[in-house]
N, C-alpha and C positions, 0 to 999 in steps of 0.2 A: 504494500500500500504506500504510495507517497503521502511522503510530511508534508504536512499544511504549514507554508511559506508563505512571502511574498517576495517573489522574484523584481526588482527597479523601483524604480519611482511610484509609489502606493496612491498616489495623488489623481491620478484621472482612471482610477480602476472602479466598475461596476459597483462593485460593493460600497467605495466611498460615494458616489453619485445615490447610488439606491438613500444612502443614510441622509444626503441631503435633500432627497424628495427631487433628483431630476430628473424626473422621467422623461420631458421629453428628448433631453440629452441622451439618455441611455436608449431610447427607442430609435436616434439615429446612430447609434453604436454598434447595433445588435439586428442592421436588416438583412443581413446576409451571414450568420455564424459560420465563423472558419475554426474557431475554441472553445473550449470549455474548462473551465476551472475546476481543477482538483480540491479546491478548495470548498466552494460553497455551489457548485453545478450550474454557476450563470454560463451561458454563450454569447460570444460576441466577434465579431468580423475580425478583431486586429489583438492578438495574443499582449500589446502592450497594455490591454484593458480590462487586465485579470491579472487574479495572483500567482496564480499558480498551474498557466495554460498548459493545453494539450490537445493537439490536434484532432480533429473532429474525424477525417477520411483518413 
C-alpha cells in the first residue's frame, strides 16, 4: 500500500481547494482525469493537483 504523502507544493492541490469551498476551480481541474490520489481518491487532469498521484491508464 503507498504512504499517504504529499508529493511538491501542497498549495493548488484538490484537497486544499475542496477545504476552501472552490468548486468551481476544482470543476475546471478535474474535466478530463489523467490521476488519482493515493491519498484521498480525488481525480484530476494534471498529477500536480494531488498529493499523492497515480496514473489513471
Amino acid at each position: 500500500m503507498s504512504e499517504k504523502s504529499c508529493k511538491g507544493d501542497h498549495t493548488g492541490h484538490l484537497c486544499v481547494l475542496a477545504s476552501k469551498e472552490l468548486f468551481d476551480q476544482i470543476k475546471e481541474l478535474t474535466r478530463d482525469p489523467q490521476y488519482i490520489c493515493f491519498n484521498c481518491g480525488r481525480v484530476a487532469d494534471c498529477e500536480h493537483n494531488l498529493c499523492n498521484p497515480m496514473p489513471l491508464n
